[in-house]
N, C-alpha and C positions, 0 to 999 in steps of 0.2 A: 404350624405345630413345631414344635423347638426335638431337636434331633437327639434320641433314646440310644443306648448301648445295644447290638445286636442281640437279637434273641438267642440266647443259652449263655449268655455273659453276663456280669455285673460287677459293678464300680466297690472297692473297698472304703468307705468311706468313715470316717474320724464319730464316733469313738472305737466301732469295729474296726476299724484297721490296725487299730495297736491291738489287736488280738492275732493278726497275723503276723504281724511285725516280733512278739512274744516266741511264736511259736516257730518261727524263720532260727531266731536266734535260741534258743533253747535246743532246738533237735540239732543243730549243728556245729553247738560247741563243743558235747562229746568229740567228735570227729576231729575237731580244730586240736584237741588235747591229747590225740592221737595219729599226730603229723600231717593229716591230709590239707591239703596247698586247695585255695580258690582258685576256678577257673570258670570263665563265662564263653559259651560259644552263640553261632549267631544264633538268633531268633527264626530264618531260613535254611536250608541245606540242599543240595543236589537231591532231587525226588530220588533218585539210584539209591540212595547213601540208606532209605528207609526200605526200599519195596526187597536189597539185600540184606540188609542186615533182620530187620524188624519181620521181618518173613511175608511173602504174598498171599498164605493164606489166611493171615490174622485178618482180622475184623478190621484194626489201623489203617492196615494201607489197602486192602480191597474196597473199604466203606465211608473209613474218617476223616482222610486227610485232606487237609488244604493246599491244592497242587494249583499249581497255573503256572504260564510259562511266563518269562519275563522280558523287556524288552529287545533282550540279544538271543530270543529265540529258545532260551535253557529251563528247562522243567525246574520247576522249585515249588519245595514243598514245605510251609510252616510246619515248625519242631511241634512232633506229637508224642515225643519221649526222649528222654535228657541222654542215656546210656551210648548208642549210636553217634550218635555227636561230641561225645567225649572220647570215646575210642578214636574216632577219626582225629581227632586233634594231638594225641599222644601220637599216634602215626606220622602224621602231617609233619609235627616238631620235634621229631625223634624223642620222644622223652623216653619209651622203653628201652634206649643206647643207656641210661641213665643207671643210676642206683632203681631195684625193686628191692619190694614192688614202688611203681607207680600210684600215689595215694592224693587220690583228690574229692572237693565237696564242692556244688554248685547250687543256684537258688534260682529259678527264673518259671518266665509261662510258657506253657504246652497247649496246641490247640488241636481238636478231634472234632469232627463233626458228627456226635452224639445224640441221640434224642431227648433234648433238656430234662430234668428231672434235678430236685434238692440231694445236692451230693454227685451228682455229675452235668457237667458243667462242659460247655466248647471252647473256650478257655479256663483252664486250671493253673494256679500255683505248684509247684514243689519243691524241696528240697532233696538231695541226691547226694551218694557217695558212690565211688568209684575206686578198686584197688587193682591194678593191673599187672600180672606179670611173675604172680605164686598159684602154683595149686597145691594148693594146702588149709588142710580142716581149721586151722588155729586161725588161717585170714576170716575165714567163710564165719566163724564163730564170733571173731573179731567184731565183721561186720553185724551182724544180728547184734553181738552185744550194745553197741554205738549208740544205735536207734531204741536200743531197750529203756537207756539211759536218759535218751532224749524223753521218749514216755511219761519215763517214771519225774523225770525236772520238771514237765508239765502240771504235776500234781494227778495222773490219766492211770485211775486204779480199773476201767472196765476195759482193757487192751488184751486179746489174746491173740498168742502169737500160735498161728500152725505154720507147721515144718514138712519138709518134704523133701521126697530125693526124685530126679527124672532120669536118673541113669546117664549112661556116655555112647561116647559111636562103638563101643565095646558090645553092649549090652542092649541098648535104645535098637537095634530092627529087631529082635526074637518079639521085643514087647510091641511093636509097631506090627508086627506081622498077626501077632494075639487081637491086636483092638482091631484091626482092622477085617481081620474073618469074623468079631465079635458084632462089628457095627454093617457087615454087608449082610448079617439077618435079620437088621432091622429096616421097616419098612420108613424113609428118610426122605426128606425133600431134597430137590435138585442140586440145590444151593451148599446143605449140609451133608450129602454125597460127594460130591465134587472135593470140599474140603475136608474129608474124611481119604481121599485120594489122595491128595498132597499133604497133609498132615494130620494124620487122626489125631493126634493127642490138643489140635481147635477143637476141635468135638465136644470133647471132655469140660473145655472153657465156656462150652454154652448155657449159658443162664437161663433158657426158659424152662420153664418148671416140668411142663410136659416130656421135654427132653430128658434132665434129667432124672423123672421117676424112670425110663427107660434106659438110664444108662447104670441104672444100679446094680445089674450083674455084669457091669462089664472089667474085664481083667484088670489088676493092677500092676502098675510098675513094680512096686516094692518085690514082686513076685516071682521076676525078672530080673534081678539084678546079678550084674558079676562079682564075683569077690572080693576085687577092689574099689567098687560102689559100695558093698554093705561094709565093709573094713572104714569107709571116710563118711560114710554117712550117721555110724556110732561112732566116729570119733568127732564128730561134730555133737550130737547130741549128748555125749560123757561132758566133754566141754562145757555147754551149756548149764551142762546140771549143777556143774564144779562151781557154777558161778551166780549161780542161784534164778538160773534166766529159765520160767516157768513154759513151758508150751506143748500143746498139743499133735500129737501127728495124726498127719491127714494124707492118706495117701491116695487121695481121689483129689490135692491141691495143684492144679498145672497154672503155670499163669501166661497170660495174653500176649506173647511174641516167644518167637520162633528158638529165638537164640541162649534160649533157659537148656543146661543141665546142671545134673548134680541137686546140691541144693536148692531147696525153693522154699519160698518163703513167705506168709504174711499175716503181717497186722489186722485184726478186725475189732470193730467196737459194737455191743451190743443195742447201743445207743442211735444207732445210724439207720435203722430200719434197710430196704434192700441192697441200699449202698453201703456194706458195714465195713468194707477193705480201705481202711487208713496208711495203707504204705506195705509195702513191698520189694521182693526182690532175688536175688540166687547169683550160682555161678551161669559165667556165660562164656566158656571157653573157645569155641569155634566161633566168637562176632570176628576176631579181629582179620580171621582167612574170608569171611565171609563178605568184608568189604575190602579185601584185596593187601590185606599185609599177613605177616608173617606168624606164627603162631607164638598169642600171647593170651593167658588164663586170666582171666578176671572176676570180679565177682564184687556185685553193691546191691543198692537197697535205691528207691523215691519215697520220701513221703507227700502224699497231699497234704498240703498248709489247710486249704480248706477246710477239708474231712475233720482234719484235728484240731480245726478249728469249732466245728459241729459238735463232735467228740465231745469239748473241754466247756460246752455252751449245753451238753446233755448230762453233765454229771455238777454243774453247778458253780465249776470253778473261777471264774469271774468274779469280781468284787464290783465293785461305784468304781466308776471310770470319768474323769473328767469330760463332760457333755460334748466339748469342743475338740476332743481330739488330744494327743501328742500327751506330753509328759504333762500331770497334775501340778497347775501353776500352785508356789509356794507362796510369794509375793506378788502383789500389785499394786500398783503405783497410782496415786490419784494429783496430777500436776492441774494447779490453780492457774493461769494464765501462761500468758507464751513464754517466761522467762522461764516459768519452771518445768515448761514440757523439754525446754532445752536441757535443763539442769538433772530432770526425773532420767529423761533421755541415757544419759550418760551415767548418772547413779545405777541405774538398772542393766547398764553394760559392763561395771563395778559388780554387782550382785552376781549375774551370772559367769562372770568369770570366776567368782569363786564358789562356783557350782552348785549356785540355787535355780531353781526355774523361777521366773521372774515376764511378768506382761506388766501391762499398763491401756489406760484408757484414751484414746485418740479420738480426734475430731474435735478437740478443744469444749468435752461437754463439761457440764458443770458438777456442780459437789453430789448435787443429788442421785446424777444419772453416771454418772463415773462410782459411787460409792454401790450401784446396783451392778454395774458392772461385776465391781469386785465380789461380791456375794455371787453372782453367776461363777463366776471363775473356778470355783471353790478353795480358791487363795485363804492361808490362815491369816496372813498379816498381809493389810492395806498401808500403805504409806503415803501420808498426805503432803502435798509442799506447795505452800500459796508464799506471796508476797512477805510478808509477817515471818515467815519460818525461811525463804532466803536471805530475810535482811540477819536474823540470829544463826545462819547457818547451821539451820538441824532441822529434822524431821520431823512430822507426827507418825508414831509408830503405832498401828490400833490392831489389836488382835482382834479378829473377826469372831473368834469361837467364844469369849469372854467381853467383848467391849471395850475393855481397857486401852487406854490410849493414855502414851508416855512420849516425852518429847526425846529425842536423841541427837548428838552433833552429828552433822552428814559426815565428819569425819570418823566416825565409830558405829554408822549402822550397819556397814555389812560385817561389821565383827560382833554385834550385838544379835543380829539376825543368825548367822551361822551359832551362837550361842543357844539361841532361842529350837530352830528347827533341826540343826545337829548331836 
């Protein structure tokens, strides 16, 4: 039996992968338009670098991660979120000595060890931004707007955005002290005791249903806040408003690591059934003391490529996608013997440099199975060149949606072509 992708993964393959590939580039050109710099870190990291920052009692590093030691003995742990690994490399390379803030966008896969399901997945795509080095409402707003943009470029009219605030080391224990006399009256298993010990506001993160009807009178942050929490957390939402960016607050929203205050933040689509969070994110001002540098503010977003790829396949947005994959071929080329696979050859390296997509028919078939070809392709114009049209030097030019078929000198069809499809 021929060897399958692990369970909880799967292959993007041609014509869906130019649906990810769409949505890679779209949610991150915003970002790109507003200075943030690419940076890729590795695909492993020091297990430490997670079970501090990303916190020990999330679900990630207690439950999901892929740890193993390596052959020098050193715990490593594949990337189960992009944030963590990007701070650390601002550190590493001093970029905070630098101009702030610090503004970066990154794309790569994350793996968790999850319980499969449509929309979550043990390896996941995403895209991310990262701004390090301001605390201030206008970044946090910044960032929310970015990814609003990227949304709305997708064509993605069912995206709602809830907002939140989780307080600071100012105001975050009065509210930890509240959930926490809150959730020791409730009768709670071992597991979610424990972690209600080291961080009640996991609690809050738990999705099973039973749980939650139970935590529906328990205290809010919002409730709790100090005066310079509720002073940045309306001027984050005035912001938003200034700018036309719609969202609801949720002040029962915490999200799945440790290193969230302030703002919080996320995407859902209604479309998505129980997996409905398409991207996310907040300030995260204490990661950077928490894996051992000096204090620096930050504050980004992820989005799942997936999800939003779900998303954009729930509301319709797709068109006819060439069957094969990659950019919808314009031209194809149908060469009648070996001279002129030589001569298509190179005409067709002529076409796409002058930025047509351009294929052709290999294996030396003949007119019949070469001309189906090009019908497959969804090519508008086939280009025929046999013996007869080398000796006169020019082509048969046939437009595939009309029949029509005019002869042209090879020296004038890529300017007749550009004519025709530009």
């Amino acid at each position: 039996m021929a060897f399958q992708s692990p369970k909880g993964t799967f292959d993007w393959l041609p014509p869906r992968s130019e649906r990810a590939l769409r949505v890679r580039e779209a949610v991150s050109a915003p970002a790109r338009r507003a200075g943030y710099g690419y940076i890729e870190t590795p695909t492993f990291e020091d297990t430490a670098l997670f079970a501090r920052g990303v916190g020990e009692s999330t679900d990630i590093v207690s439950k999901e991660m892929y740890t193993f030691d390596d052959k020098g003995g050193r715990s490593i742990t594949l990337r189960p979120e992009g944030t963590a690994p990007v701070v650390r490399a601002v550190l590493q390379h001093g970029l905070h000595n630098g101009r702030l803030p610090v503004k970066l966008w990154y794309s790569g896969n994350n793996f968790r060890y999850e319980r499969a399901q449509r929309g979550r997945y043990r390896h996941f795509s995403q895209v991310g931004i990262e701004a390090l080095g301001a605390d201030d409402p206008v970044l946090d707003a910044e960032v929310i707007l970015l990814a609003a943009e990227g949304y709305a470029a997708l064509g993605l009219t069912g995206v709602t955005l809830l907002l939140n605030t989780l307080g600071c080391k100012e105001c975050r224990p009065a509210y930890r002290a509240a959930l926490q006399g809150f959730l020791a009256g409730l009768d709670l298993d071992e597991p979610t005791r424990r972690r209600a010990e080291i961080n009640p506001l996991r609690v809050l993160d738990d999705r099973r249903p039973e749980l939650q009807a139970r935590l529906a009178a328990a205290p809010l942050v919002t409730d709790h806040l100090c005066e310079a929490c509720k002073a940045y957390h309306e001027e984050v939402r005035s912001l938003l408003s200034a700018m036309g960016v719609a969202y609801t607050d949720d002040p029962r929203l915490v999200r799945g690591l440790d290193y969230y205050m302030r703002t919080t933040f996320e995407f859902v689509h209604d479309g998505l059934g129980s997996q409905s969070a398409v991207g996310g994110g907040g300030r995260y001002d204490g990661l950077s003391e928490m894996i051992g540098g000096p204090p620096l503010p930050g504050v980004g977003w992820a989005i799942g490529v997936d999800r939003t790829v779900l998303a954009m396949e729930a509301e319709g947005l797709f068109g006819e996608e060439d069957p094969a994959g990659g950019v919808p071929v314009q031209v194809y080329g149908v060469p009648l013997g070996e001279e002129a696979r030589r001569r298509m050859f190179r005409l067709l390296a002529e076409i796409r440099a002058a930025g047509l997509v351009a294929d052709m028919a290999f294996g030396g078939k003949g007119l019949k199975g070469a001309m189906k070809g090009a019908d497959r392709s969804g090519a508008r114009f086939a280009l025929i060149l046999g013996e007869r049209d080398l000796a006169a030097q020019a082509v048969q030019v046939k437009d595939l949606t009309t029949a029509e078929q005019t002869e042209v000198p090879l020296a004038q069809v890529v300017h007749v072509l550009k004519g025709k499809i530009q």
